[in-house]
N, C-alpha and C positions, 0 to 999 in steps of 0.2 A: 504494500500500500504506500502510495504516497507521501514523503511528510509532509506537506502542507494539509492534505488530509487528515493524517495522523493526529496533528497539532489542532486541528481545527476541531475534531471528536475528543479529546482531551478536556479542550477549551469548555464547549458543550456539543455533545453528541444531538441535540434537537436540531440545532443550527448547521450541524456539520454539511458537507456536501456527499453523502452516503444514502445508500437507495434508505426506501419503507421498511425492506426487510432487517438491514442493518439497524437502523434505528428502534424498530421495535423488540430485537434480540437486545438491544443496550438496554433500554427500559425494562424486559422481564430482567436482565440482570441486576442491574438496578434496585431494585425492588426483591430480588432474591436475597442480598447484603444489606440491604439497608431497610430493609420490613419485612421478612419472611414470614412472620404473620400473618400479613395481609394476604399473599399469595396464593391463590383459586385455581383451578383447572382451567377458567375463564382468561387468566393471564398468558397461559398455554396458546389456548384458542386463540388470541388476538395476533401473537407471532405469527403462527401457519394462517390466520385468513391475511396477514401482511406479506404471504407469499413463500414462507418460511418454510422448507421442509422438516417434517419430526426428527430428520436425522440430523440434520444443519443447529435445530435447536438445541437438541441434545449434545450434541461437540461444542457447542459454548457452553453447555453447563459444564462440560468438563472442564474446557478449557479455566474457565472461572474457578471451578474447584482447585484445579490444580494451584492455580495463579494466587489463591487466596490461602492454601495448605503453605506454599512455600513463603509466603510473606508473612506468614503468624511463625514458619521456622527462622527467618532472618531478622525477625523482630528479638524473639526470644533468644537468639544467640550472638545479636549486636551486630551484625552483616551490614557489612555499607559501601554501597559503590563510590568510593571516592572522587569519580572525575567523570565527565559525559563520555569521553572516551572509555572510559571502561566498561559505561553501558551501553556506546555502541558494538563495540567489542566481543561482548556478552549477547548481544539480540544477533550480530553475525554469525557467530558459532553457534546461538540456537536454532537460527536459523536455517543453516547450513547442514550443521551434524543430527538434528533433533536433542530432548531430554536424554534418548538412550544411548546414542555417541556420545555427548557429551562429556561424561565420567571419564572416557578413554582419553579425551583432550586435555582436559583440564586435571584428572587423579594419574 
């Protein structure tokens, strides 16, 4: 993705320049961290009538899980990317090797 994109869904994802379907996978996620509570099967439904497939839905929940497992781990053991270079760095070799290569790069 783009970074002026990038930056712009950052910014706020309402405003961003990203289809209906992006936008409304943002919002259940959204709403999955920050009010789970609130969360209905009706939330579901509004993704996939925004064009969303159940399986597209579902890989951002993971993605989100995962994303939120590893930032409650780097919270709790003081992890900090010191420079923007590092975390591009880091989004290159994710990108590039996935989670599962990664170990071999970096251990």
């Amino acid at each position: 993705m783009d970074a002026d994109i990038v930056s712009a869904v950052i910014k706020d994802y309402r405003t961003a320049p990203v289809s209906d379907g992006m936008r409304a996978i943002f919002a259940f996620i959204e709403k999955v961290v920050e009010r789970p509570r609130e969360l209905s099967p009706a939330d579901a439904a509004e993704v996939i009538a925004a064009g969303v497939s159940a399986d597209a839905l579902r890989e951002a929940m993971y993605s989100s899980f995962t994303f939120a497992t590893i930032s409650r781990f780097a919270d709790s053991f003081g992890f900090t990317m010191e420079s923007d270079e590092q975390r591009r760095r880091l989004a290159f070799m994710l990108s590039t090797f996935g989670y599962a290569g990664i170990g071999s790069v970096v251990g």
